[in-house]
PyMOL Python script that loads the backbone (N, CA, C, O; Angstrom):
from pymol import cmd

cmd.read_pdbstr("""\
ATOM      1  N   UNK A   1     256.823  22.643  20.086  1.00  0.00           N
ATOM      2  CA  UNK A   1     256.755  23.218  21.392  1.00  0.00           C
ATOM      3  C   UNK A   1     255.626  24.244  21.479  1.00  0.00           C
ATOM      4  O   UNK A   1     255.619  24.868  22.540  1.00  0.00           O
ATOM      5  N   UNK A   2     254.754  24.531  20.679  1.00  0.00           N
ATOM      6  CA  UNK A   2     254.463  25.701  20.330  1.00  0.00           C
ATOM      7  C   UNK A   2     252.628  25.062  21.419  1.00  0.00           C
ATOM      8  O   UNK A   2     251.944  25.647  22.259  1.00  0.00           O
ATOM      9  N   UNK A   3     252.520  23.737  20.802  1.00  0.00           N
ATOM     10  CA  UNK A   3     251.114  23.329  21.747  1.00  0.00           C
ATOM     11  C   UNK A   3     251.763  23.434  23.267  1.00  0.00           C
ATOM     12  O   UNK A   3     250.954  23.680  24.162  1.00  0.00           O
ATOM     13  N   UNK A   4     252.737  23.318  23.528  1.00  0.00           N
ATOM     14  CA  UNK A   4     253.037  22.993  24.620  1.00  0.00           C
ATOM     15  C   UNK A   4     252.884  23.286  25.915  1.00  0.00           C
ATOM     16  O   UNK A   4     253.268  22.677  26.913  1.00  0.00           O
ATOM     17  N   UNK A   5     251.757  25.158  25.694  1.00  0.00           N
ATOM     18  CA  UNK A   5     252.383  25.777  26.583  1.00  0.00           C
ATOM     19  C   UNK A   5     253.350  27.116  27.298  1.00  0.00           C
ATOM     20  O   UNK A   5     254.085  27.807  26.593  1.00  0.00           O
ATOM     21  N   UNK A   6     253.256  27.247  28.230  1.00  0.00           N
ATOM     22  CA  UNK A   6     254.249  28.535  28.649  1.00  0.00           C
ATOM     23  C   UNK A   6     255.405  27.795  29.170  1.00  0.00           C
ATOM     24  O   UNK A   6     255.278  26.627  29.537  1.00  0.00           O
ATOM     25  N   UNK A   7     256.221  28.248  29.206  1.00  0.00           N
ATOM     26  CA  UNK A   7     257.309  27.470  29.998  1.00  0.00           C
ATOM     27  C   UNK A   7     258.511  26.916  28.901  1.00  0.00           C
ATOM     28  O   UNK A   7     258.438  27.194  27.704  1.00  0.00           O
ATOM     29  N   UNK A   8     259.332  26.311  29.325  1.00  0.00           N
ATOM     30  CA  UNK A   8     260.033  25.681  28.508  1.00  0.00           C
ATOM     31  C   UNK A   8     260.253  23.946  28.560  1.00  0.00           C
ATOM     32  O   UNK A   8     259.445  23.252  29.177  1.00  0.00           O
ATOM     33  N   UNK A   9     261.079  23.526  28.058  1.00  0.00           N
ATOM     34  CA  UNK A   9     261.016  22.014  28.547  1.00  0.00           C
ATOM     35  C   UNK A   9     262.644  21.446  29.070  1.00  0.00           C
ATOM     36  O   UNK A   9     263.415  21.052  28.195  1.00  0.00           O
ATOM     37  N   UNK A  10     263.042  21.440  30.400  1.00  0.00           N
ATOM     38  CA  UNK A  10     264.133  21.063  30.927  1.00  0.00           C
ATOM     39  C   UNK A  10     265.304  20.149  30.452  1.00  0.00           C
ATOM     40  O   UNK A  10     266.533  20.164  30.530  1.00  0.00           O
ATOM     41  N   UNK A  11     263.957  19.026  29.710  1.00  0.00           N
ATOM     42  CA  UNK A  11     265.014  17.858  29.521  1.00  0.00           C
ATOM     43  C   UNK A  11     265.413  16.983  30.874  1.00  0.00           C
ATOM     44  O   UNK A  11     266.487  16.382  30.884  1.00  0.00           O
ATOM     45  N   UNK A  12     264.711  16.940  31.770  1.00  0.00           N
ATOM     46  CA  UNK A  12     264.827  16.058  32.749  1.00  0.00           C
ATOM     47  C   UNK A  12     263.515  15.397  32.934  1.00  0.00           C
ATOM     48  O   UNK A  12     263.023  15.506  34.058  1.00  0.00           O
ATOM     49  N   UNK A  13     262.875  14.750  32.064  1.00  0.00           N
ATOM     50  CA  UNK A  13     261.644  13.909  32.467  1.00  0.00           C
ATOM     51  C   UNK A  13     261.401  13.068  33.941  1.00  0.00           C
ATOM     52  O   UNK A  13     260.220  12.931  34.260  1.00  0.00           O
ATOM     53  N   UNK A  14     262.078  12.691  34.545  1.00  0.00           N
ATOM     54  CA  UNK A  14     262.442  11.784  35.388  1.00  0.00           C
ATOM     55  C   UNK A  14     262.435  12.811  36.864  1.00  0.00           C
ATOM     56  O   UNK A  14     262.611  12.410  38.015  1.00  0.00           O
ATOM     57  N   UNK A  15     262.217  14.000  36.487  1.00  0.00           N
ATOM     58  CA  UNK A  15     262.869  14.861  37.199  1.00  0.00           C
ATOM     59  C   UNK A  15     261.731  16.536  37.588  1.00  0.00           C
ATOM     60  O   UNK A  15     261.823  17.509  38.335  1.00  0.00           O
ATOM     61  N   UNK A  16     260.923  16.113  36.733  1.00  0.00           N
ATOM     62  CA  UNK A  16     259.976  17.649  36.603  1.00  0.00           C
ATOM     63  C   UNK A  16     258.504  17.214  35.994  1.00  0.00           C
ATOM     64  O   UNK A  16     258.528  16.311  35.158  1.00  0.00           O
ATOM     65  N   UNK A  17     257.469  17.674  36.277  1.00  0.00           N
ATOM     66  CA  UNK A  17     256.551  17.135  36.040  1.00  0.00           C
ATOM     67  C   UNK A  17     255.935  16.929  34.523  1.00  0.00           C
ATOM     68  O   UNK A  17     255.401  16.025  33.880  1.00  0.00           O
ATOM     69  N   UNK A  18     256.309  18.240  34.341  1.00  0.00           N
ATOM     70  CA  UNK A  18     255.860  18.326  32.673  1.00  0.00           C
ATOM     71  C   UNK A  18     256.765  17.592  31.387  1.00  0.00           C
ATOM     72  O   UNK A  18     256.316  17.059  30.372  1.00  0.00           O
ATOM     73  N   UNK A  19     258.140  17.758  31.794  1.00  0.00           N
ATOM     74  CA  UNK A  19     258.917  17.086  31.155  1.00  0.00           C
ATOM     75  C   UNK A  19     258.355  15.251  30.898  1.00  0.00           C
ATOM     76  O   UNK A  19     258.342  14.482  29.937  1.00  0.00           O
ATOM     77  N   UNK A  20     257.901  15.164  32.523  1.00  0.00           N
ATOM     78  CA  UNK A  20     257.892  13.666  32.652  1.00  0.00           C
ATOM     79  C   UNK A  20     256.159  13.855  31.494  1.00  0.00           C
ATOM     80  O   UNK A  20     256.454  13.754  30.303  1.00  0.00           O
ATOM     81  N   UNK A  21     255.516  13.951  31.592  1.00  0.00           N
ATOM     82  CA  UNK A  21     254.014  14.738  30.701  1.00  0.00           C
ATOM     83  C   UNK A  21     254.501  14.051  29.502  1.00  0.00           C
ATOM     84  O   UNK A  21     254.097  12.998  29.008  1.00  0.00           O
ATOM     85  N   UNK A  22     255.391  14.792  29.143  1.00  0.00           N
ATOM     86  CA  UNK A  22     255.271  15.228  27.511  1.00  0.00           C
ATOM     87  C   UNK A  22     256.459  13.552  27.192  1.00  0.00           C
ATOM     88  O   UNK A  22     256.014  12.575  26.589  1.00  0.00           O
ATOM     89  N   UNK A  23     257.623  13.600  27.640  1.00  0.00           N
ATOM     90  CA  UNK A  23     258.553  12.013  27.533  1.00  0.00           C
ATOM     91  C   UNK A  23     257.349  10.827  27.394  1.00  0.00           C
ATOM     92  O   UNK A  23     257.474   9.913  26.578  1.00  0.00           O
ATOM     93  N   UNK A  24     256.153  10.945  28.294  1.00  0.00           N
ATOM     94  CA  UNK A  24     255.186   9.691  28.432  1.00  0.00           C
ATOM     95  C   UNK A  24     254.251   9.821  27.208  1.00  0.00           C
ATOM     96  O   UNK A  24     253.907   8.799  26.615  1.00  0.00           O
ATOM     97  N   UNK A  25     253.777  11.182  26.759  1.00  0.00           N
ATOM     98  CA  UNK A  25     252.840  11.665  25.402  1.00  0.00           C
ATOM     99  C   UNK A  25     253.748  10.720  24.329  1.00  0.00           C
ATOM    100  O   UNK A  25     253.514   9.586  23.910  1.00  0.00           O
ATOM    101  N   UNK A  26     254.756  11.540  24.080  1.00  0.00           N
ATOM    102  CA  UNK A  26     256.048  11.002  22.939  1.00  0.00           C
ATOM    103  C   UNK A  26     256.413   9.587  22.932  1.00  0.00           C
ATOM    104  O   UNK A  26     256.643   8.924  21.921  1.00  0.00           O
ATOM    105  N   UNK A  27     256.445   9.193  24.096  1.00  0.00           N
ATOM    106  CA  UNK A  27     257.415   7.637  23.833  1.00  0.00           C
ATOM    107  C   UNK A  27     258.634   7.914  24.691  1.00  0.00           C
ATOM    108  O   UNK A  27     259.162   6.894  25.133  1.00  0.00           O
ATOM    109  N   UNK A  28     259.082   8.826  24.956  1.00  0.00           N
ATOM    110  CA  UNK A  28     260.921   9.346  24.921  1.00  0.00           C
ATOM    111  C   UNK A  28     261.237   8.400  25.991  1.00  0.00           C
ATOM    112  O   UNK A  28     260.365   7.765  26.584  1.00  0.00           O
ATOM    113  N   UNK A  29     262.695   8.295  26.273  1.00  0.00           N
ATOM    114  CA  UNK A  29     262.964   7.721  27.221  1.00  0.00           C
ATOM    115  C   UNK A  29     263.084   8.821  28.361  1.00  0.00           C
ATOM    116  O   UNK A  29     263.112  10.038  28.180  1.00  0.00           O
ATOM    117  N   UNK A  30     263.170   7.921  29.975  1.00  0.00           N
ATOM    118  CA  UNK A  30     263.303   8.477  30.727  1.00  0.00           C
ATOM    119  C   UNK A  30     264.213   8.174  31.423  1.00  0.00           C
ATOM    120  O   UNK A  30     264.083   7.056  31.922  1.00  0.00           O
ATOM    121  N   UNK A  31     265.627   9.009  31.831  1.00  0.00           N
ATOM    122  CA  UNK A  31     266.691   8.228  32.229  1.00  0.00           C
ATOM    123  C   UNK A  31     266.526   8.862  33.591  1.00  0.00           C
ATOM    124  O   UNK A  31     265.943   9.940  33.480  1.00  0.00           O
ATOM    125  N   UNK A  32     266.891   8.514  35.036  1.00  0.00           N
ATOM    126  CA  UNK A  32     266.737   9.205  36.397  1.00  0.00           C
ATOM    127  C   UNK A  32     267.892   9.562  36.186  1.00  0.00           C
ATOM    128  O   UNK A  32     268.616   8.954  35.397  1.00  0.00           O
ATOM    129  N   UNK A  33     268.264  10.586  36.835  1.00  0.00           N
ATOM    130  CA  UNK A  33     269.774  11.239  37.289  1.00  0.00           C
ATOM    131  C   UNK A  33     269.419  11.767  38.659  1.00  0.00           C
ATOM    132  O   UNK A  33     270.203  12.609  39.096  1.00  0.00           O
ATOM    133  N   UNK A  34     268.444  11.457  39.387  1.00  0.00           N
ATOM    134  CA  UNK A  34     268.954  11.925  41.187  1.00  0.00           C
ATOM    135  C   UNK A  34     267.919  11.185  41.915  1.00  0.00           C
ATOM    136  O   UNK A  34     266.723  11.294  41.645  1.00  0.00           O
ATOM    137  N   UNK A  35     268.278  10.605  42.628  1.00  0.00           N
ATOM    138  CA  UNK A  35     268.053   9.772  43.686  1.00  0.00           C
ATOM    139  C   UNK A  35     267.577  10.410  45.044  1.00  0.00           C
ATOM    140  O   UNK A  35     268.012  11.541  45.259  1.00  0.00           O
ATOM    141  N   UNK A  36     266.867   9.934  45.859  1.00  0.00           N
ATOM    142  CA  UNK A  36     266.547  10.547  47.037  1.00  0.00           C
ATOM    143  C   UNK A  36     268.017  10.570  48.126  1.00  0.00           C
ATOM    144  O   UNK A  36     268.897   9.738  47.904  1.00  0.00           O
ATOM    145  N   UNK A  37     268.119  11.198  48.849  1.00  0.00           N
ATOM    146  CA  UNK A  37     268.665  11.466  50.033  1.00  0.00           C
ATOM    147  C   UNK A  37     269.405  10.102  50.478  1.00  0.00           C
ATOM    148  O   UNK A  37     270.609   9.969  50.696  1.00  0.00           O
ATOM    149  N   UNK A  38     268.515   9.238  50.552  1.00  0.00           N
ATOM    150  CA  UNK A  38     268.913   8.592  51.651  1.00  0.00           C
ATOM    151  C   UNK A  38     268.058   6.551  51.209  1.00  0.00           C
ATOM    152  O   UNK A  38     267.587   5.707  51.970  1.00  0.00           O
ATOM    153  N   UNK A  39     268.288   6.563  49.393  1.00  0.00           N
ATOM    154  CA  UNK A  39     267.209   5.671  49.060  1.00  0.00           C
ATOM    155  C   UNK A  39     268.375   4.853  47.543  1.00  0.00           C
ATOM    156  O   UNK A  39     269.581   4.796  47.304  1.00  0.00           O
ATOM    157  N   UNK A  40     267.385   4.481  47.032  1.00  0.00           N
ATOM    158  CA  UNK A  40     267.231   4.147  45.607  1.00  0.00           C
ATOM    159  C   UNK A  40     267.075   4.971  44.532  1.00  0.00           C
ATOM    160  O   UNK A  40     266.854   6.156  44.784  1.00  0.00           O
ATOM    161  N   UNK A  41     267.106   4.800  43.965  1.00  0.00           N
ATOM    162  CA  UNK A  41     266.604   5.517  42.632  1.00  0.00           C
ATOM    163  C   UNK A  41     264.837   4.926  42.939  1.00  0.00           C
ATOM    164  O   UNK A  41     264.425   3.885  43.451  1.00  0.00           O
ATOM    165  N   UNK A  42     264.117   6.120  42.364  1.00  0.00           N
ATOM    166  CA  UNK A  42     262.763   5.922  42.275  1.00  0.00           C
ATOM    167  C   UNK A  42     262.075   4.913  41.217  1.00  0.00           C
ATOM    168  O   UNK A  42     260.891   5.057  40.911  1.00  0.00           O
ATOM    169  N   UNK A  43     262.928   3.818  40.638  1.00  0.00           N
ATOM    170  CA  UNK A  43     262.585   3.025  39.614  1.00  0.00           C
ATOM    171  C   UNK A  43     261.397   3.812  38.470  1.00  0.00           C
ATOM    172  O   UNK A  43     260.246   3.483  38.758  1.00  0.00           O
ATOM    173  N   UNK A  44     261.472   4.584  37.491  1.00  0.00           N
ATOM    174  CA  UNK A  44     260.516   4.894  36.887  1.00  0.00           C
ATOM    175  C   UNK A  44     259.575   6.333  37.372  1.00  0.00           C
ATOM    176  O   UNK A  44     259.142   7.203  36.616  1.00  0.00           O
ATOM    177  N   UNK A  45     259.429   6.249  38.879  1.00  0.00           N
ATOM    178  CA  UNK A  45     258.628   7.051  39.425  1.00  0.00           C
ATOM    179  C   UNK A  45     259.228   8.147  39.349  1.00  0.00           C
ATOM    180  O   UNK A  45     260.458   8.166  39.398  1.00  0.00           O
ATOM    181  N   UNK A  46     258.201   9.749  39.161  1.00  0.00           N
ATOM    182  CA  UNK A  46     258.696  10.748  39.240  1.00  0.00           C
ATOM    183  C   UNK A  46     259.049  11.241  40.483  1.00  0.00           C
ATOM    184  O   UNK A  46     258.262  11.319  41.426  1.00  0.00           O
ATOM    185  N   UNK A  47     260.762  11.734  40.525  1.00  0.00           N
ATOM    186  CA  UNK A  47     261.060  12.312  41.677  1.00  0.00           C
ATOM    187  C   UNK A  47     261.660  13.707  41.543  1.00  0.00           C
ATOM    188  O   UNK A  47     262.663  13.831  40.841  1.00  0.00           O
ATOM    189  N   UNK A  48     261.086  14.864  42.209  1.00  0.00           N
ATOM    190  CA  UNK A  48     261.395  16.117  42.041  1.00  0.00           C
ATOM    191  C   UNK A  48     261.615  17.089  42.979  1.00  0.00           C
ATOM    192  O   UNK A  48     261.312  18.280  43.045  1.00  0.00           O
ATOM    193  N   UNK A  49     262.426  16.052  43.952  1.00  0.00           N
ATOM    194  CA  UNK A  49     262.773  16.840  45.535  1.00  0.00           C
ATOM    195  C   UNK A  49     264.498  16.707  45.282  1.00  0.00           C
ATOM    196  O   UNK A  49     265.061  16.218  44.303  1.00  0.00           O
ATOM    197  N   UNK A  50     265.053  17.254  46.385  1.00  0.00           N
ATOM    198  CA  UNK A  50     266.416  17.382  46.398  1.00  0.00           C
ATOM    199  C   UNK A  50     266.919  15.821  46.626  1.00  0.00           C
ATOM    200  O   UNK A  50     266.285  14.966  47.244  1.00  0.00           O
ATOM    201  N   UNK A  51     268.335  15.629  45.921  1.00  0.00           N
ATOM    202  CA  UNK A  51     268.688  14.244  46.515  1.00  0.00           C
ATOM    203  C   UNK A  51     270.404  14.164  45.926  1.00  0.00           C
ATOM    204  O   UNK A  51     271.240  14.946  46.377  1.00  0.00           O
ATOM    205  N   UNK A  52     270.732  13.196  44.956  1.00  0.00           N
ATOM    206  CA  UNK A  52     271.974  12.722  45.227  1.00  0.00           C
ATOM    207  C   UNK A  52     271.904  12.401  43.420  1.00  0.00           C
ATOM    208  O   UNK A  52     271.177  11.659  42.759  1.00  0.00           O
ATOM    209  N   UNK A  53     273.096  13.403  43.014  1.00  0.00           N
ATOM    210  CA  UNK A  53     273.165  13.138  40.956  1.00  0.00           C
ATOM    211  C   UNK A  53     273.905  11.760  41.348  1.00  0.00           C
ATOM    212  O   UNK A  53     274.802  11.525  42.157  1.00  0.00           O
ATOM    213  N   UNK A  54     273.165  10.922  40.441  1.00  0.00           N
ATOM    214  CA  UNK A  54     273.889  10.041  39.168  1.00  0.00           C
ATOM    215  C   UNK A  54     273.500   9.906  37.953  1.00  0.00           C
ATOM    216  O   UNK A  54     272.638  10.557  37.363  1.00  0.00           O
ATOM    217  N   UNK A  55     274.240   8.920  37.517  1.00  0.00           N
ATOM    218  CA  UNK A  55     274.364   9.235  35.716  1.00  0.00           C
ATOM    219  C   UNK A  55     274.594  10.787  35.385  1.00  0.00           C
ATOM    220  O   UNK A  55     274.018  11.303  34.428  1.00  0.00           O
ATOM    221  N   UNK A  56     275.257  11.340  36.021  1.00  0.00           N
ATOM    222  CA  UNK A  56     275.567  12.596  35.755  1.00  0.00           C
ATOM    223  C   UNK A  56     276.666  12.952  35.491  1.00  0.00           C
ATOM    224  O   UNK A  56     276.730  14.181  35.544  1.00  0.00           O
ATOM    225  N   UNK A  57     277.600  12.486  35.223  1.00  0.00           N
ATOM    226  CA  UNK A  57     279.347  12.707  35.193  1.00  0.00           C
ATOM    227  C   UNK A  57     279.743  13.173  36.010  1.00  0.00           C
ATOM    228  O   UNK A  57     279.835  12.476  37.021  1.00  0.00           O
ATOM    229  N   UNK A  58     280.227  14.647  36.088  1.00  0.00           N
ATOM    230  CA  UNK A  58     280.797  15.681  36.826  1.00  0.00           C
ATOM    231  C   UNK A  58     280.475  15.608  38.278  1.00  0.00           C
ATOM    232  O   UNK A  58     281.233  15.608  39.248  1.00  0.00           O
ATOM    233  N   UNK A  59     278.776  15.527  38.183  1.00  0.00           N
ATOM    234  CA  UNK A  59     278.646  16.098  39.936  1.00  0.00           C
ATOM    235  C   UNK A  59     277.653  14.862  40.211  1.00  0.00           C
ATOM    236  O   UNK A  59     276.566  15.090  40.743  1.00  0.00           O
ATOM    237  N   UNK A  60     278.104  13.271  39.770  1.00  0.00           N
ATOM    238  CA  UNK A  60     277.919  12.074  40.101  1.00  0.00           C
ATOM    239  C   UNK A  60     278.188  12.261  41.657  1.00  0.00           C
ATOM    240  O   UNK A  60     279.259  12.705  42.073  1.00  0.00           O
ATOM    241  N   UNK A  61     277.113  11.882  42.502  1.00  0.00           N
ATOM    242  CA  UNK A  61     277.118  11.515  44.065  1.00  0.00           C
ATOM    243  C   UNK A  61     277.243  12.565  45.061  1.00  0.00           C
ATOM    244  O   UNK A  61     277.361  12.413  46.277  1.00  0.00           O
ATOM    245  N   UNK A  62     277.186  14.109  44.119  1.00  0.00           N
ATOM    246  CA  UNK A  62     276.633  14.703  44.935  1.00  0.00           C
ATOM    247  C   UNK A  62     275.765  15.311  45.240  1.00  0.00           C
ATOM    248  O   UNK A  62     274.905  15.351  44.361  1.00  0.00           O
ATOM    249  N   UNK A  63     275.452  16.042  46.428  1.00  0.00           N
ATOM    250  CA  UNK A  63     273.704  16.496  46.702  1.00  0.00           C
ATOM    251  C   UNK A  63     274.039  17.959  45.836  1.00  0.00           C
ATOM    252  O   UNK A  63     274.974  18.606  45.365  1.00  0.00           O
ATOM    253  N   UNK A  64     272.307  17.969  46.024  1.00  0.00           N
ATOM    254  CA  UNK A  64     271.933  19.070  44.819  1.00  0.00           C
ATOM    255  C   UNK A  64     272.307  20.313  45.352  1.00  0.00           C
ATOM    256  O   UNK A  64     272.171  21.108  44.421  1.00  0.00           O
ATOM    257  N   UNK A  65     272.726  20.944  46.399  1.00  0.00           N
ATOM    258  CA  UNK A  65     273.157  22.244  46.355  1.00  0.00           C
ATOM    259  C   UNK A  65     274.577  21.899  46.287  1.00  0.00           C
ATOM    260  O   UNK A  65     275.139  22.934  45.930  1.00  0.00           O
ATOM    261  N   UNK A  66     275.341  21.081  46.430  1.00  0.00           N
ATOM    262  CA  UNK A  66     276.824  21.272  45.385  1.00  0.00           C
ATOM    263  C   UNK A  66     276.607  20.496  44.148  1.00  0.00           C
ATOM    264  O   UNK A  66     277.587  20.110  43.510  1.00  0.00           O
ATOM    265  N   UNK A  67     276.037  20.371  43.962  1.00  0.00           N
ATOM    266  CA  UNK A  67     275.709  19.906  42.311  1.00  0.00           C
ATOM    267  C   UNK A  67     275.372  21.183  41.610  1.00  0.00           C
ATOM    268  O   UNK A  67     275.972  21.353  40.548  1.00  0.00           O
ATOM    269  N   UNK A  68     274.463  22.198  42.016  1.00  0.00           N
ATOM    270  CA  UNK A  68     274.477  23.059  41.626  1.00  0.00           C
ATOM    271  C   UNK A  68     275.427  23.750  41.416  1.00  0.00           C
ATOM    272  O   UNK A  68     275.912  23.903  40.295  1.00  0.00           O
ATOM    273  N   UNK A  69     275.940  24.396  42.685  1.00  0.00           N
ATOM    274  CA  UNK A  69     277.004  24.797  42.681  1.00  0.00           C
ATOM    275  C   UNK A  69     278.145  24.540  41.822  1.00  0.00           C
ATOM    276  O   UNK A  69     278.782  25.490  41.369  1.00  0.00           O
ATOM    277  N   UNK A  70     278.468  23.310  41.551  1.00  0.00           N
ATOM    278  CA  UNK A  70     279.461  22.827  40.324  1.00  0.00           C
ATOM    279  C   UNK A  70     279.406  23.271  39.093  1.00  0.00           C
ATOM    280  O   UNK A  70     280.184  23.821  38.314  1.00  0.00           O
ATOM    281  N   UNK A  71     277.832  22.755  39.083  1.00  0.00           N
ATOM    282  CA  UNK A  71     277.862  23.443  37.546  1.00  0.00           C
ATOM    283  C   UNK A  71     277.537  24.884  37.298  1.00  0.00           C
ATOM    284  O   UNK A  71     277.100  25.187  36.188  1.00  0.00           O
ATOM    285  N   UNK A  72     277.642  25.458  37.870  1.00  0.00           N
ATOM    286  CA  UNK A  72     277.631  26.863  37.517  1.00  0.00           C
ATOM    287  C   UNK A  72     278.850  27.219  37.637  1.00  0.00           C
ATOM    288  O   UNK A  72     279.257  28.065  36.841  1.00  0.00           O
ATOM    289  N   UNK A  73     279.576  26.797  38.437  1.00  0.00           N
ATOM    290  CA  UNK A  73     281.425  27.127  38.656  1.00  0.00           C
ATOM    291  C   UNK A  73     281.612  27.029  37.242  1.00  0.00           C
ATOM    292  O   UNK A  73     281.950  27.899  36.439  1.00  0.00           O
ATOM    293  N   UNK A  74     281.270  25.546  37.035  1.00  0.00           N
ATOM    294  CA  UNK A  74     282.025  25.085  35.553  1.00  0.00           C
ATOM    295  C   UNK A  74     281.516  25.852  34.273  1.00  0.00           C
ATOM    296  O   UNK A  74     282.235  26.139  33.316  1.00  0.00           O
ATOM    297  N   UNK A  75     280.435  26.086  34.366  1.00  0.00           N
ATOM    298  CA  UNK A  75     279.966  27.261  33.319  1.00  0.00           C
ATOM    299  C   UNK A  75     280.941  28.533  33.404  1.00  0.00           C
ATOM    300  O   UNK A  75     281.756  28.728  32.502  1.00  0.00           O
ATOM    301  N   UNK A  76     280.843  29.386  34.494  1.00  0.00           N
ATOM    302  CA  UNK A  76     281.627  30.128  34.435  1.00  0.00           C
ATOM    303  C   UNK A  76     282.907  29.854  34.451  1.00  0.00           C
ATOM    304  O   UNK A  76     283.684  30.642  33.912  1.00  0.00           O
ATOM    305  N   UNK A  77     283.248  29.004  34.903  1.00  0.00           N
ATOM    306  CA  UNK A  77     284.819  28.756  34.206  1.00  0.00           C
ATOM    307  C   UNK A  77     284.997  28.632  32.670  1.00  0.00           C
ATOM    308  O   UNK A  77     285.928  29.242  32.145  1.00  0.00           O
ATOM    309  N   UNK A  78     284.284  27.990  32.033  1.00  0.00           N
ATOM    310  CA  UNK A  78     284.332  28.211  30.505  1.00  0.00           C
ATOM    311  C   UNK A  78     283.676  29.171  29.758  1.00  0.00           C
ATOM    312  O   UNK A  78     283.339  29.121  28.575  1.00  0.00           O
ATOM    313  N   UNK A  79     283.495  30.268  30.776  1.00  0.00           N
ATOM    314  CA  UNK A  79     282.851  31.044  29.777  1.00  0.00           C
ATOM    315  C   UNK A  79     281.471  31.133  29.258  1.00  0.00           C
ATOM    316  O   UNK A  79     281.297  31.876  28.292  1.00  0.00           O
ATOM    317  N   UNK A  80     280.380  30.438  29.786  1.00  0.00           N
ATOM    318  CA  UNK A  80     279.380  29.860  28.959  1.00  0.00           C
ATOM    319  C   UNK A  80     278.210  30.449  29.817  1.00  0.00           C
ATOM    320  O   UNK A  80     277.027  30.238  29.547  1.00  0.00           O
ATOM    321  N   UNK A  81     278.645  31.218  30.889  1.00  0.00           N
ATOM    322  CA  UNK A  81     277.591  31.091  31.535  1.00  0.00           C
ATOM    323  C   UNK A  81     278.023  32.084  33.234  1.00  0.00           C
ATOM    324  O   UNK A  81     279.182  32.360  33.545  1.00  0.00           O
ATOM    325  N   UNK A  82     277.203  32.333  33.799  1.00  0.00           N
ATOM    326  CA  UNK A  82     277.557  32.944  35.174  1.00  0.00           C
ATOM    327  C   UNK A  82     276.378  32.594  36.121  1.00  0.00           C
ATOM    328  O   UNK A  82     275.427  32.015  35.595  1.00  0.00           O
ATOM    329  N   UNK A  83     276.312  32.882  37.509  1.00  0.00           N
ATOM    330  CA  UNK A  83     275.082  32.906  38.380  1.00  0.00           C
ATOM    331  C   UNK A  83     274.822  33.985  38.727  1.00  0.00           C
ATOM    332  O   UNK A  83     275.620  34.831  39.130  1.00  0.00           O
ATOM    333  N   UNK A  84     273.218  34.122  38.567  1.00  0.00           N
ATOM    334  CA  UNK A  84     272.674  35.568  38.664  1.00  0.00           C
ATOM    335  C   UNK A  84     272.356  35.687  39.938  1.00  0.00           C
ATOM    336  O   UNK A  84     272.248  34.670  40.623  1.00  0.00           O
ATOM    337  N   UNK A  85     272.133  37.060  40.526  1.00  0.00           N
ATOM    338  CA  UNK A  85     272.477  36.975  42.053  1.00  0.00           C
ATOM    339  C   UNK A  85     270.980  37.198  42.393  1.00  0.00           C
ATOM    340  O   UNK A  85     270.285  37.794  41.569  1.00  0.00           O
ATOM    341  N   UNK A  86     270.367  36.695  43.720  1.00  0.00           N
ATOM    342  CA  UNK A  86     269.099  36.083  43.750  1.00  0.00           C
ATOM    343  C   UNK A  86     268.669  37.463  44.591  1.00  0.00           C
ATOM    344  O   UNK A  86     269.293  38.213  45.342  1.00  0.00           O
ATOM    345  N   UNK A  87     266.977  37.419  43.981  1.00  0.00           N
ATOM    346  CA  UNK A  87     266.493  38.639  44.072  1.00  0.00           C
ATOM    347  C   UNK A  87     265.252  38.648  44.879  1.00  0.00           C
ATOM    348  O   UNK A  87     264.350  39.484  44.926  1.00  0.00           O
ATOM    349  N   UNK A  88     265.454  37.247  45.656  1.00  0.00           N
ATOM    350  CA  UNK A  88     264.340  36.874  46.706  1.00  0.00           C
ATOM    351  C   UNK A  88     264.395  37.070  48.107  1.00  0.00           C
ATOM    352  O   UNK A  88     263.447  36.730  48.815  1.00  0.00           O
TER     353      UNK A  88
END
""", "prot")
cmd.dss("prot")
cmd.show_as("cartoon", "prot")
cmd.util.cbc("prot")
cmd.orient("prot")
């Protein structure tokens, strides 16, 4: 990670630009987990706007501000985690 850069790496290739960068450098696979609004899955293509989780378990089919929302509930429900209160 160290050539890599500032930043970190998400783990959503499919999903962020650099991620998708570095998955295509490597070989890695690229699995989609969110779909547009109102579509398909982007077959391959990078998509990095709001839309609709799948292959996601938990917050499978829903849009990204309760997807969010979920998983931060669920973090803080186990302990693992909280939401920091926004400073914008």
């Amino acid at each position: 990670m160290m050539g890599y850069g500032t930043g970190a790496i998400m783990a959503v290739p499919a999903h962020d630009e650099r991620d998708n960068e570095f998955a295509k450098k490597y070989g890695l696979q690229i699995v989609e987990v969110l779909k547009p609004d109102l579509g398909k899955a982007v077959d391959g293509s990078l998509f990095t706007g709001d839309g609709v989780a799948f292959n996601s378990g938990l917050i499978d089919g829903m849009p990204t501000a309760k997807a969010k929302a979920t998983v931060i509930g669920e973090a803080e429900k186990q302990g693992i985690g909280k939401k920091l209160s926004s400073t914008s």
